[in-house]
Structure formats: structure tokens, C-alpha cells
PDB file of N, CA, C and O in Angstrom:
ATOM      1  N   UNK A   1     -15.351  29.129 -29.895  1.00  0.00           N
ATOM      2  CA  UNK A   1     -14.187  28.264 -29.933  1.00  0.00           C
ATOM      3  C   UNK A   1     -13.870  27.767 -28.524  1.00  0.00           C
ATOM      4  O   UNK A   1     -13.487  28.522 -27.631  1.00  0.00           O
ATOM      5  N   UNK A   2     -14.071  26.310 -28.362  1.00  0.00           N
ATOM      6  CA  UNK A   2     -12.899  25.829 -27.269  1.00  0.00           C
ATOM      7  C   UNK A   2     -11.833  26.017 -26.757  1.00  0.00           C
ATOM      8  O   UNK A   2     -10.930  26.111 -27.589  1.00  0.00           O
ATOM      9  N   UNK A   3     -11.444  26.143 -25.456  1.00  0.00           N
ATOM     10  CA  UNK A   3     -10.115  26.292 -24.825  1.00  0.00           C
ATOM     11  C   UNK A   3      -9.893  24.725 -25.313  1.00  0.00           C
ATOM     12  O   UNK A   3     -10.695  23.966 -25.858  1.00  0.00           O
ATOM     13  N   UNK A   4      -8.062  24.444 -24.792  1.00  0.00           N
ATOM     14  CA  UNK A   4      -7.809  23.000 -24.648  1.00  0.00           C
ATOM     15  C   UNK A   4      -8.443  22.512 -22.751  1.00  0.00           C
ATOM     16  O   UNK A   4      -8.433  21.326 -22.421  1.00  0.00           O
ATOM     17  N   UNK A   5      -8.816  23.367 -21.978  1.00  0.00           N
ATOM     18  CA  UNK A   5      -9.439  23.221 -21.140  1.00  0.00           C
ATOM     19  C   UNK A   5     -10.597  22.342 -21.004  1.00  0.00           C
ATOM     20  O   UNK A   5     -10.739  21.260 -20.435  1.00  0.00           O
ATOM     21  N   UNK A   6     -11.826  23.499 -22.044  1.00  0.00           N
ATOM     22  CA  UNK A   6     -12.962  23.139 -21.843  1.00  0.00           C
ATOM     23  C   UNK A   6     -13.035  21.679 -23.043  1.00  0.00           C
ATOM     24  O   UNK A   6     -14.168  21.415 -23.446  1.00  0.00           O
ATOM     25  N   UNK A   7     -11.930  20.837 -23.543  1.00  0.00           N
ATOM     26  CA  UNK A   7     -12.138  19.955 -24.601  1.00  0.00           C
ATOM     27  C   UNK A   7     -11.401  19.195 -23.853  1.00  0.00           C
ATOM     28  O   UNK A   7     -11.416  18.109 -24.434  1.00  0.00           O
ATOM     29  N   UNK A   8     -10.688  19.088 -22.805  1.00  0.00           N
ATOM     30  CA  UNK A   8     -10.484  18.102 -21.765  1.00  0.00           C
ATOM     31  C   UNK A   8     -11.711  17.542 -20.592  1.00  0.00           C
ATOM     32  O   UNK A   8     -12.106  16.417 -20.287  1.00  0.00           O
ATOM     33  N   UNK A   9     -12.043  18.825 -20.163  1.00  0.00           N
ATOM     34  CA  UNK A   9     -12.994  18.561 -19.286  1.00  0.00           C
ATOM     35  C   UNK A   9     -14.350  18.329 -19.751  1.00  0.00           C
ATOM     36  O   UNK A   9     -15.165  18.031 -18.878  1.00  0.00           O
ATOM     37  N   UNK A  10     -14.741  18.403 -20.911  1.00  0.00           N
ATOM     38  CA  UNK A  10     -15.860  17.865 -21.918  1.00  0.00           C
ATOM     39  C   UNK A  10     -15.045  16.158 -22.158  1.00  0.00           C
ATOM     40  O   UNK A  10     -15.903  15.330 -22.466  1.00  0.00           O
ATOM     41  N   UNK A  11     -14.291  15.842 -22.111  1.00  0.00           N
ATOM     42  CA  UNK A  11     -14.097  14.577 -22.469  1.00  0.00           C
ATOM     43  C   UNK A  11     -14.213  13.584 -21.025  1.00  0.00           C
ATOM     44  O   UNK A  11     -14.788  12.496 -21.065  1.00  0.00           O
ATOM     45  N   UNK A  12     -13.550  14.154 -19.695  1.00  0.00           N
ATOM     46  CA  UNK A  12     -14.047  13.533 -18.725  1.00  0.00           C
ATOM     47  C   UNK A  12     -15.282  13.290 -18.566  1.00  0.00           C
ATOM     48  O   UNK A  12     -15.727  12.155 -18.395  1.00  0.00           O
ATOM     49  N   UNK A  13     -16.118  14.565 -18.614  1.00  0.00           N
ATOM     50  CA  UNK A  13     -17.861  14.475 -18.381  1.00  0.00           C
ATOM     51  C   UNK A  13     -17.951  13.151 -18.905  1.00  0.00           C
ATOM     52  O   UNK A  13     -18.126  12.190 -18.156  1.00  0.00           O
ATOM     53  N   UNK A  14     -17.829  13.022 -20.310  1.00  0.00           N
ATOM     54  CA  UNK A  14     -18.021  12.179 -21.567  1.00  0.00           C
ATOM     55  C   UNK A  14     -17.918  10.720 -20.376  1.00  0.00           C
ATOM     56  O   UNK A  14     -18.845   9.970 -20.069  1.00  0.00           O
ATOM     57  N   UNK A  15     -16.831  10.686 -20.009  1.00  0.00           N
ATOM     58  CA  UNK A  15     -16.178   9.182 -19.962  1.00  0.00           C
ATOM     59  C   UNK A  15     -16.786   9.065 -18.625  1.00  0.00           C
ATOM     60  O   UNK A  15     -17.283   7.947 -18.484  1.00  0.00           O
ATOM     61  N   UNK A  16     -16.967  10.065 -17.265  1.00  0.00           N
ATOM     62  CA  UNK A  16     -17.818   9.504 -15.971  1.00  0.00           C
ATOM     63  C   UNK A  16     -18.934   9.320 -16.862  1.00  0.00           C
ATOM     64  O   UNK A  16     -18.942   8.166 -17.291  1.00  0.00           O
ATOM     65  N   UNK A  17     -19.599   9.816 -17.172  1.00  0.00           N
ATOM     66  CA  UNK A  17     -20.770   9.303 -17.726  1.00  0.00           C
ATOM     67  C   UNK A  17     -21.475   8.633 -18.372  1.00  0.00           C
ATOM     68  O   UNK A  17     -22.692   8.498 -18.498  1.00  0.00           O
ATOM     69  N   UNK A  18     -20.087   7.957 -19.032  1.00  0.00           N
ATOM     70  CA  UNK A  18     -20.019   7.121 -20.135  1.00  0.00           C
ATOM     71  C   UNK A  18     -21.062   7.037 -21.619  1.00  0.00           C
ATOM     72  O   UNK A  18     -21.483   6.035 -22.198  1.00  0.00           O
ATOM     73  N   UNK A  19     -21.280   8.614 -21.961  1.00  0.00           N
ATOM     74  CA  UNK A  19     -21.637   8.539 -23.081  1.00  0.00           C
ATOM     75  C   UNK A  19     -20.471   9.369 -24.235  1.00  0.00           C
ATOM     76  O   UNK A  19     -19.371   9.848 -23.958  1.00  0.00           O
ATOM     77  N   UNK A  20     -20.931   9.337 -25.111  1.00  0.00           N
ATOM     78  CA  UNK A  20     -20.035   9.463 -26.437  1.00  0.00           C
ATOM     79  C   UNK A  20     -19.448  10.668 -26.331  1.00  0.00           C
ATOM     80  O   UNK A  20     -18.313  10.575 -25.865  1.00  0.00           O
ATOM     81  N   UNK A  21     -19.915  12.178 -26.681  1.00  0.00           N
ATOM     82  CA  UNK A  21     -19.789  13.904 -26.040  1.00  0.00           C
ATOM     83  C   UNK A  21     -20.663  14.515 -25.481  1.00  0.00           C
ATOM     84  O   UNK A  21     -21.871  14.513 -25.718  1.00  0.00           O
ATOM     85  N   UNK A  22     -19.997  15.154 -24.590  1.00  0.00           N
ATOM     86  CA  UNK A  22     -20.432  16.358 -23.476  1.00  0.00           C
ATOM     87  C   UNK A  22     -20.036  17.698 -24.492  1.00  0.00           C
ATOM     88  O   UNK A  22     -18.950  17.837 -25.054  1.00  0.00           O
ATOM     89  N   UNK A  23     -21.553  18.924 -24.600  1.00  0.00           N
ATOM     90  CA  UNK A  23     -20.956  20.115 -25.067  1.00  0.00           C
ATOM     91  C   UNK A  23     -20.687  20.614 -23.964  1.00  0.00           C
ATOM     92  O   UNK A  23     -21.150  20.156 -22.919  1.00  0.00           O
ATOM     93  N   UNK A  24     -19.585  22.035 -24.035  1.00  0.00           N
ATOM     94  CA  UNK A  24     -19.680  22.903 -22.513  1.00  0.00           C
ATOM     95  C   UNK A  24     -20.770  23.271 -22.034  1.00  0.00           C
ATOM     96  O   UNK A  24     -20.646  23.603 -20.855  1.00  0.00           O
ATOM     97  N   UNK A  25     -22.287  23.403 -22.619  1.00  0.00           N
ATOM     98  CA  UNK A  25     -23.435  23.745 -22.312  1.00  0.00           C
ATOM     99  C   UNK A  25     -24.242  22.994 -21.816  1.00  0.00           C
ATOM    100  O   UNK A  25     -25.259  23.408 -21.258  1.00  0.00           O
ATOM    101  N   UNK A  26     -23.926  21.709 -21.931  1.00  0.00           N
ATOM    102  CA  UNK A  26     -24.855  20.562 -20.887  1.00  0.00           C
ATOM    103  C   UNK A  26     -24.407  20.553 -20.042  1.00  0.00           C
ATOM    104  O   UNK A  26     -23.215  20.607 -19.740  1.00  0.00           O
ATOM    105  N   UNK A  27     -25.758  20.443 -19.189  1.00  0.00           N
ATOM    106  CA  UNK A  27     -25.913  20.625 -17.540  1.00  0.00           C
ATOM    107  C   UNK A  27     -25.616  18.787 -17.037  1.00  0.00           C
ATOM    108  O   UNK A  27     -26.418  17.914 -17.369  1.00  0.00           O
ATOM    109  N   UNK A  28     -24.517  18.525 -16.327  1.00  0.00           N
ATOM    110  CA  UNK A  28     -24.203  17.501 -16.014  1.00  0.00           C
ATOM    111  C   UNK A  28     -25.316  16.186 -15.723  1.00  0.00           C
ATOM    112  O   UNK A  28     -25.287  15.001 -16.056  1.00  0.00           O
ATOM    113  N   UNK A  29     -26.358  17.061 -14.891  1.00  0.00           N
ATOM    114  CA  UNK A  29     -27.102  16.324 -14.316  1.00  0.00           C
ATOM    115  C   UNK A  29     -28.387  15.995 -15.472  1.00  0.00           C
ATOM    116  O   UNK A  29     -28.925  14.891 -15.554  1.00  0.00           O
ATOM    117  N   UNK A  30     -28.595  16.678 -15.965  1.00  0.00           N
ATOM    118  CA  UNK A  30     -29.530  16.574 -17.323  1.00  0.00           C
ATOM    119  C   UNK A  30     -29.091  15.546 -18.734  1.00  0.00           C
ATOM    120  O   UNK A  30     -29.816  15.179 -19.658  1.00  0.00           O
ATOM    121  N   UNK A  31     -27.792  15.296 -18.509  1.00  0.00           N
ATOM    122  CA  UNK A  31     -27.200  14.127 -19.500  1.00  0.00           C
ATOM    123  C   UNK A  31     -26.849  13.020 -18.620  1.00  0.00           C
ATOM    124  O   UNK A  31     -25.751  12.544 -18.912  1.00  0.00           O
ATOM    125  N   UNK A  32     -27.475  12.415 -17.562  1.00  0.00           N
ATOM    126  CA  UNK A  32     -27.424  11.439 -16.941  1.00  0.00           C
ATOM    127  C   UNK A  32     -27.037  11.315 -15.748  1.00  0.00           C
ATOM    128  O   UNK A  32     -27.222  10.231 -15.194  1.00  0.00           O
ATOM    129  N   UNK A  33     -26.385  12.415 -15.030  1.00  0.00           N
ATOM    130  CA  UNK A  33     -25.331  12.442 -13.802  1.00  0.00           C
ATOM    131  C   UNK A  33     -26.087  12.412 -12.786  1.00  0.00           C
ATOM    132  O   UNK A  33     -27.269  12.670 -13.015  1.00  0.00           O
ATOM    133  N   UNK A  34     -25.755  12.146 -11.561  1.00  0.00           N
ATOM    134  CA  UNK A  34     -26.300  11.962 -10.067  1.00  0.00           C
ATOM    135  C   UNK A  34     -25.557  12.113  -9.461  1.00  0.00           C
ATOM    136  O   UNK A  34     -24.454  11.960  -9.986  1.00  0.00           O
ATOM    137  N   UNK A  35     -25.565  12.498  -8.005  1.00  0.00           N
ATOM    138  CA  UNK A  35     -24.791  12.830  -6.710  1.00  0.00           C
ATOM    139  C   UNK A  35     -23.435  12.080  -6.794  1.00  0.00           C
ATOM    140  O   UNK A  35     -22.480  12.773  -6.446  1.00  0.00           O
ATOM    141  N   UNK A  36     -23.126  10.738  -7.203  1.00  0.00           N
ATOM    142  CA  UNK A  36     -22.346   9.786  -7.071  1.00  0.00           C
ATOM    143  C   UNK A  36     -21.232  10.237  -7.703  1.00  0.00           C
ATOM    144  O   UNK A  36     -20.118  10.587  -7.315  1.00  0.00           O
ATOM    145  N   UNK A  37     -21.932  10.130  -9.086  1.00  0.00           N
ATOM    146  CA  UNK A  37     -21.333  10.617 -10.178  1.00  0.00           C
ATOM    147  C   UNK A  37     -20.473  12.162  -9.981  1.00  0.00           C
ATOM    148  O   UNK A  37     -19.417  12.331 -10.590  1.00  0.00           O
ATOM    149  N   UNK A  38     -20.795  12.775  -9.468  1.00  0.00           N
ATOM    150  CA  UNK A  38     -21.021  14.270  -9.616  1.00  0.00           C
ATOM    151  C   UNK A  38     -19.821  14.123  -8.571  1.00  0.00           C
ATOM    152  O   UNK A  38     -18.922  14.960  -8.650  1.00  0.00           O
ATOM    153  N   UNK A  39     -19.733  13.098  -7.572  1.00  0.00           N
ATOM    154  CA  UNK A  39     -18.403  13.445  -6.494  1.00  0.00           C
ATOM    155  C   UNK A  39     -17.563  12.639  -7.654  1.00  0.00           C
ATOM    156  O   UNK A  39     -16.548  13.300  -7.874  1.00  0.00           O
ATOM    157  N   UNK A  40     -17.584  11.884  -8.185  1.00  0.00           N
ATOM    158  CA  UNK A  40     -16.730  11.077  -8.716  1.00  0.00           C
ATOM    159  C   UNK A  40     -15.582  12.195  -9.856  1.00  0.00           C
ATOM    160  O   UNK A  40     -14.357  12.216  -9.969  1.00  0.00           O
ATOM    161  N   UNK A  41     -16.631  12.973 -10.508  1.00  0.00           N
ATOM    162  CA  UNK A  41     -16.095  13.878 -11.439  1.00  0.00           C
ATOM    163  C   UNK A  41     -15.096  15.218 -10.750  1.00  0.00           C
ATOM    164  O   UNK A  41     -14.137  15.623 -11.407  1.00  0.00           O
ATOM    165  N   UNK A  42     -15.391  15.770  -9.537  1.00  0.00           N
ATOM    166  CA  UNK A  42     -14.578  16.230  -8.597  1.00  0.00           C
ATOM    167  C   UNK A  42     -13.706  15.900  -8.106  1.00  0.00           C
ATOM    168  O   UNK A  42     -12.862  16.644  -7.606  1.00  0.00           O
ATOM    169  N   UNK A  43     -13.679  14.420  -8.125  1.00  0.00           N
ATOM    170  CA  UNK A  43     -12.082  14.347  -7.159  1.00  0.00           C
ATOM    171  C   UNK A  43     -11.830  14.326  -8.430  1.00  0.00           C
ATOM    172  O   UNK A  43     -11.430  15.478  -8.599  1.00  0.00           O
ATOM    173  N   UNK A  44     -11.773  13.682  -9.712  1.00  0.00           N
ATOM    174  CA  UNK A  44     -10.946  13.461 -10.755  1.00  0.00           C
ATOM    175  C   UNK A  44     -10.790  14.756 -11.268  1.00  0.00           C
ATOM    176  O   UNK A  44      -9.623  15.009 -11.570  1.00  0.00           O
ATOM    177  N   UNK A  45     -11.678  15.745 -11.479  1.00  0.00           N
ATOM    178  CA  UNK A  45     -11.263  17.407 -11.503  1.00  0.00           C
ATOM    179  C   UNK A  45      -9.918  17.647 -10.863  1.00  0.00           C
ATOM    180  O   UNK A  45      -8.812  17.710 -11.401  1.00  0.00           O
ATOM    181  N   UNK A  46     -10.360  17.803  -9.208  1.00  0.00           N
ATOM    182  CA  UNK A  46      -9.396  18.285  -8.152  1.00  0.00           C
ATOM    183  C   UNK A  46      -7.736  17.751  -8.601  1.00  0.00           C
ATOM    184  O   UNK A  46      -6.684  18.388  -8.534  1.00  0.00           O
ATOM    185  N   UNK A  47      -7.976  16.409  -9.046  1.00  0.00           N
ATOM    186  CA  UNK A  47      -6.629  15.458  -9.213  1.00  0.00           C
ATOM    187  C   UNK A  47      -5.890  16.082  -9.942  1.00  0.00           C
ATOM    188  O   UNK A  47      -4.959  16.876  -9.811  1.00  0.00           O
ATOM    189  N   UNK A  48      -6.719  15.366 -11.152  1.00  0.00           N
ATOM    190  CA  UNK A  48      -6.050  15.646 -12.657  1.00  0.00           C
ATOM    191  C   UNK A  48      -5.748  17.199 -13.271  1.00  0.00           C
ATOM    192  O   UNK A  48      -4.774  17.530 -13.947  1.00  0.00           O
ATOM    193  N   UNK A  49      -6.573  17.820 -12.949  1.00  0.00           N
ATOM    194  CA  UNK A  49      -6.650  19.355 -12.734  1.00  0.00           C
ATOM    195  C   UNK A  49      -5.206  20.393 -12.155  1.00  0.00           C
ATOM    196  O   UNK A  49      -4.497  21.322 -12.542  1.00  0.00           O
ATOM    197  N   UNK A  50      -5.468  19.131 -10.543  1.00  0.00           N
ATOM    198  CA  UNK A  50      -4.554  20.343  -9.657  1.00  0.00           C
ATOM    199  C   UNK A  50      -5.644  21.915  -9.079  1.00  0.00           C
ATOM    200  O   UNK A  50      -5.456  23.129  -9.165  1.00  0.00           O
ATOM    201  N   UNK A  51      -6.644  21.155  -8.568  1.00  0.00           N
ATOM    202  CA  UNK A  51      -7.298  22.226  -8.365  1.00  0.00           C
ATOM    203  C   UNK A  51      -8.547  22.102  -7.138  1.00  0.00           C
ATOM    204  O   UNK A  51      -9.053  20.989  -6.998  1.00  0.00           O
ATOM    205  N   UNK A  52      -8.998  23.154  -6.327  1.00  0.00           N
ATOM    206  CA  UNK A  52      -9.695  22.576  -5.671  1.00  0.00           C
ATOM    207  C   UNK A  52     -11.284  22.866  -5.321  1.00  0.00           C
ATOM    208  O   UNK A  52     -11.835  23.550  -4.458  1.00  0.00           O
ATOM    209  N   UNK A  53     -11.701  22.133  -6.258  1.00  0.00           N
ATOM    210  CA  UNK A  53     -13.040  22.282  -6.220  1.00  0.00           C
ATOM    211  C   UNK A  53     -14.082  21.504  -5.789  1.00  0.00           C
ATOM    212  O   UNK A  53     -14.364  20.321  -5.979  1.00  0.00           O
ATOM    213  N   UNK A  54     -14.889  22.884  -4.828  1.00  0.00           N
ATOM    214  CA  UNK A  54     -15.764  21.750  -4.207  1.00  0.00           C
ATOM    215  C   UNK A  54     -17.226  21.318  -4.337  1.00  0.00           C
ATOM    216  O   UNK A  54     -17.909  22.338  -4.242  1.00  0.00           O
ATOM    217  N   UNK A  55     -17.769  20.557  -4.462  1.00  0.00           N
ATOM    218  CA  UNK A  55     -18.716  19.343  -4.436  1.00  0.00           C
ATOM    219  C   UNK A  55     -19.794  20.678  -4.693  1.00  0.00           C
ATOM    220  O   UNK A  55     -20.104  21.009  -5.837  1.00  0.00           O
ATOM    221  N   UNK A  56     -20.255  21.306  -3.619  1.00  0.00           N
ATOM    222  CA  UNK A  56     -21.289  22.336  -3.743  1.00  0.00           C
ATOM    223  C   UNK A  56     -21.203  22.855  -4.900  1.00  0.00           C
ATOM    224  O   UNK A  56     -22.065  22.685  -5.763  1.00  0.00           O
ATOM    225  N   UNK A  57     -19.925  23.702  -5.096  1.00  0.00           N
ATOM    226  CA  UNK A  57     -19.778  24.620  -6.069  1.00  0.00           C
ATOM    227  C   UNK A  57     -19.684  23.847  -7.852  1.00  0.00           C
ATOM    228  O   UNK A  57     -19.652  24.553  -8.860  1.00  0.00           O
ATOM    229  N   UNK A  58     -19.654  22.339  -7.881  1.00  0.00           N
ATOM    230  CA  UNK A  58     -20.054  21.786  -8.881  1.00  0.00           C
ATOM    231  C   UNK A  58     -21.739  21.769  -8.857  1.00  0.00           C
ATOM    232  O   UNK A  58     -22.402  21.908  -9.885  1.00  0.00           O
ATOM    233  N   UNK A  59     -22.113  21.645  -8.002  1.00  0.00           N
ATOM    234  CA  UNK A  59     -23.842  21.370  -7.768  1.00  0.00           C
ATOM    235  C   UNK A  59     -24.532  22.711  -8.309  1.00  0.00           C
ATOM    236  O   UNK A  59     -25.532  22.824  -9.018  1.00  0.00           O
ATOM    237  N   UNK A  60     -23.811  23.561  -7.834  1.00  0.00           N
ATOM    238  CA  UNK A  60     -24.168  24.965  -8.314  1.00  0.00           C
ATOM    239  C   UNK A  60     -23.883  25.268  -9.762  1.00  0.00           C
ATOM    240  O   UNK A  60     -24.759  26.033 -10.167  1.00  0.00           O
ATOM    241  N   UNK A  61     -23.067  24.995 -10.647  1.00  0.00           N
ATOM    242  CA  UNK A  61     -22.297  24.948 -11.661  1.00  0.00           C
ATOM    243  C   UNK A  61     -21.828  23.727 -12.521  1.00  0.00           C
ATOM    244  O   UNK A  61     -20.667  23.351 -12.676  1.00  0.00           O
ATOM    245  N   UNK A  62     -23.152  23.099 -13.133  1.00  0.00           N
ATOM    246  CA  UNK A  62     -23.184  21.843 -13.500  1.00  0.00           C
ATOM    247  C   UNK A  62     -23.067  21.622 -14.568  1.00  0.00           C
ATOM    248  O   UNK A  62     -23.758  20.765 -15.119  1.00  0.00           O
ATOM    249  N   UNK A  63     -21.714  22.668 -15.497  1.00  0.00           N
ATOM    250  CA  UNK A  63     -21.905  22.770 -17.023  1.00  0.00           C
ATOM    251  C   UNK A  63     -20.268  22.742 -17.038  1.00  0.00           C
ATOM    252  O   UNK A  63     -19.572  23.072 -16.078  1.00  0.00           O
ATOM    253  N   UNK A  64     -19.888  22.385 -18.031  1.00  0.00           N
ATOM    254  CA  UNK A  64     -18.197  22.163 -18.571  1.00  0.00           C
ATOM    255  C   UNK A  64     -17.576  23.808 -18.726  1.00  0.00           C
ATOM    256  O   UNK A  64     -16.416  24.133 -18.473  1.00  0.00           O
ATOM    257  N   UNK A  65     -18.760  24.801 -19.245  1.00  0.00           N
ATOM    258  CA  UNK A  65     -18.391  26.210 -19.308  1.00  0.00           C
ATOM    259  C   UNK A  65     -17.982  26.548 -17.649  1.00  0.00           C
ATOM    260  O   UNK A  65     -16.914  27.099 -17.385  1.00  0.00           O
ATOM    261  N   UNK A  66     -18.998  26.135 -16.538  1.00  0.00           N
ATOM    262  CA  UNK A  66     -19.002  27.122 -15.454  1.00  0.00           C
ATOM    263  C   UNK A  66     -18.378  26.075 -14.557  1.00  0.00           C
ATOM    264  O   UNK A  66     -18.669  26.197 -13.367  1.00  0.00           O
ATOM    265  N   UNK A  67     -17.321  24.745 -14.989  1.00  0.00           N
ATOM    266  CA  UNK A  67     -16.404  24.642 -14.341  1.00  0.00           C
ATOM    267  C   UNK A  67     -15.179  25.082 -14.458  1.00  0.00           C
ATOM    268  O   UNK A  67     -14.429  25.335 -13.514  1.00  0.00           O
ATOM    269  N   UNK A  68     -14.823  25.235 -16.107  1.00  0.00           N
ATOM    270  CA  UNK A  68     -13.711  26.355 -16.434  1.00  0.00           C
ATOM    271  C   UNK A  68     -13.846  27.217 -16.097  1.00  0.00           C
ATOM    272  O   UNK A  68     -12.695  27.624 -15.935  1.00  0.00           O
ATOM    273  N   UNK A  69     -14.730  28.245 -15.697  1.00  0.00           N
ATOM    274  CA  UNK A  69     -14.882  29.285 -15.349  1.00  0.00           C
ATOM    275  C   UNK A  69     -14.340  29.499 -13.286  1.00  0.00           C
ATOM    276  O   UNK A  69     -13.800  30.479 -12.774  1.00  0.00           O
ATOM    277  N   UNK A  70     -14.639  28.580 -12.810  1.00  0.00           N
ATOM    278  CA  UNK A  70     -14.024  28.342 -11.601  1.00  0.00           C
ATOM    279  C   UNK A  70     -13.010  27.775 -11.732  1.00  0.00           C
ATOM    280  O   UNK A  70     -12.234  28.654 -11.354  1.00  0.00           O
ATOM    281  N   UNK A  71     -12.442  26.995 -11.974  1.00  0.00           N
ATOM    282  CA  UNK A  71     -10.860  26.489 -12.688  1.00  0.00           C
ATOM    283  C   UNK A  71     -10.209  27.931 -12.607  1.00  0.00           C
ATOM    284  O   UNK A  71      -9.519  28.335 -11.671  1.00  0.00           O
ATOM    285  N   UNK A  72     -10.555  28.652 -13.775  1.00  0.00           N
ATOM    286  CA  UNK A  72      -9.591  29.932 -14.365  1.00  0.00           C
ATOM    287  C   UNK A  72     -10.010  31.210 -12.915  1.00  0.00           C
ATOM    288  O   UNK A  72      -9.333  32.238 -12.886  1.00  0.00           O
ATOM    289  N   UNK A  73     -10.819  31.059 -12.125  1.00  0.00           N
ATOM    290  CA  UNK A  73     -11.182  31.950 -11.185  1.00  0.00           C
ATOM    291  C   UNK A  73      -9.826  31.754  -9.956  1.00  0.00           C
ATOM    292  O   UNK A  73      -9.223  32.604  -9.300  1.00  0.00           O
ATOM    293  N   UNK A  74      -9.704  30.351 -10.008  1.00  0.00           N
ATOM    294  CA  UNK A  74      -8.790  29.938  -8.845  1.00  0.00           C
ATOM    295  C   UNK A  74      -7.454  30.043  -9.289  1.00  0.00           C
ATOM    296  O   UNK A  74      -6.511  30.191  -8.512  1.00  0.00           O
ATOM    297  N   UNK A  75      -7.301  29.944 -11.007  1.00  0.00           N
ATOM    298  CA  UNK A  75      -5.859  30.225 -11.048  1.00  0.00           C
ATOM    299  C   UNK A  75      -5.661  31.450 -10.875  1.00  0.00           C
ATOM    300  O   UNK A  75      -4.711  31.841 -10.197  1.00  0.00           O
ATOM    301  N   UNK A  76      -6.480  32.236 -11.427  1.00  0.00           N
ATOM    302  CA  UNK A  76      -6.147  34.008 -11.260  1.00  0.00           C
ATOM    303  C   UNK A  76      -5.652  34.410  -9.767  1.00  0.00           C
ATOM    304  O   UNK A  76      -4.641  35.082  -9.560  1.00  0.00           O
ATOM    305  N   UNK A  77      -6.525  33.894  -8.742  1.00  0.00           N
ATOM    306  CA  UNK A  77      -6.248  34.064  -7.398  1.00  0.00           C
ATOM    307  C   UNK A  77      -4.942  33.452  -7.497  1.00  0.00           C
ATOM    308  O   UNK A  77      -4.087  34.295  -7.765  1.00  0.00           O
ATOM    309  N   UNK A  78      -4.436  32.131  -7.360  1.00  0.00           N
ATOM    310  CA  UNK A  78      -3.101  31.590  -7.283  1.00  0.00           C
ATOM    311  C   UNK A  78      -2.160  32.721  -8.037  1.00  0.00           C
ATOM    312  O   UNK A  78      -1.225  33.213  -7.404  1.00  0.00           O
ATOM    313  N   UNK A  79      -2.388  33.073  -9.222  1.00  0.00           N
ATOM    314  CA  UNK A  79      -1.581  34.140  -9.940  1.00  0.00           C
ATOM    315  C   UNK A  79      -1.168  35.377  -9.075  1.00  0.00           C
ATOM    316  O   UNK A  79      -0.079  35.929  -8.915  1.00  0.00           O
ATOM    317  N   UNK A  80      -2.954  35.724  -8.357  1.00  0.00           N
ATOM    318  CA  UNK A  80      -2.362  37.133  -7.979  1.00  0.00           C
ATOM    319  C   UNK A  80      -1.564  36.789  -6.164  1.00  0.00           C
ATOM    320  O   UNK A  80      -0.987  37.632  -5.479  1.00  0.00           O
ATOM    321  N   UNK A  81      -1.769  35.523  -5.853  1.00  0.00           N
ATOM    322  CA  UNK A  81      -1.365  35.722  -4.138  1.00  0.00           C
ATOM    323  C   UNK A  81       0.685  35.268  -4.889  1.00  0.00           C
ATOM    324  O   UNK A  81       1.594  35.253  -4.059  1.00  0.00           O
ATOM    325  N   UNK A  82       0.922  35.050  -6.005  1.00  0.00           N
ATOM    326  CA  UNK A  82       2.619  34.513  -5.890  1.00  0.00           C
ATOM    327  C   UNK A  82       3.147  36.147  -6.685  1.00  0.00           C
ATOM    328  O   UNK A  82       4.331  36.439  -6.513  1.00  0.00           O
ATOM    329  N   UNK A  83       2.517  36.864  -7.283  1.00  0.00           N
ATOM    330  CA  UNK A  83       2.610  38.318  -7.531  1.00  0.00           C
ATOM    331  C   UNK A  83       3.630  39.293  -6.481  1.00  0.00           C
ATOM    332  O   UNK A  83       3.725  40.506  -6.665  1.00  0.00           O
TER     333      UNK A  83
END
């Protein structure tokens, strides 16, 4: 089952990339994406998100699962430093 997370950020992939759906399991770069692309989807992450993720650590993590997964890594930290 989907978060409302990973069915947001499956719909951006969708729309930088401009094809129809992204599952959380496609690898960004394997459904069409390139360097360009790939910054383009980061700042609109970082924005729309509220979050700050960087360029590498998408390169490293080029799937809708293992950007939620850094998403929810950084809120936990934010959680535990206002604790």
C-alpha cells in the first residue's frame, strides 16, 4: 500500500517526465530521466516538499520508494532535534 507521500511524489516523477505513471519502484533514470531532469525534480522536491535534498543523494536513490525513505529520514531527525 501507498503512503499519500509516495502517490504524490510518483505523480511529480510522472509529470517531470512527462509520461502517464511512475511506480515507487522505477528507477528515475531508466523511465527516461537525465541529469537535467533529475535537478529539475529536486528543487521541486526541496520546494514543494519543504525538504532538503540533495542532487547526489537523488543520484544515489533514483526510485519514488528511496526518496520517501530520505524525506521520512529527515523528518525523524527534525522530530528528534525540536524533542
Amino acid at each position: 500500500m501507498r503512503t499519500s507521500l509516495e502517490e504524490s511524489m510518483c505523480d511529480l516523477f510522472a509529470e517531470c517526465l512527462d509520461i502517464e505513471t511512475v511506480s515507487a519502484t522505477d528507477d528515475f533514470f531508466d523511465v527516461g530521466g537525465h541529469s537535467l531532469l533529475a535537478a529539475e525534480v529536486v528543487a521541486r522536491i526541496s520546494t514543494e516538499f519543504n525538504v532538503n535534498l540533495k542532487l547526489r543523494d537523488f543520484f544515489r536513490n533514483p526510485t519514488v520508494a528511496h526518496v520517501c525513505e530520505l524525506i521520512a529520514e529527515q523528518d525523524g531527525a527534525v522530530l528528534g532535534e525540536r524533542a
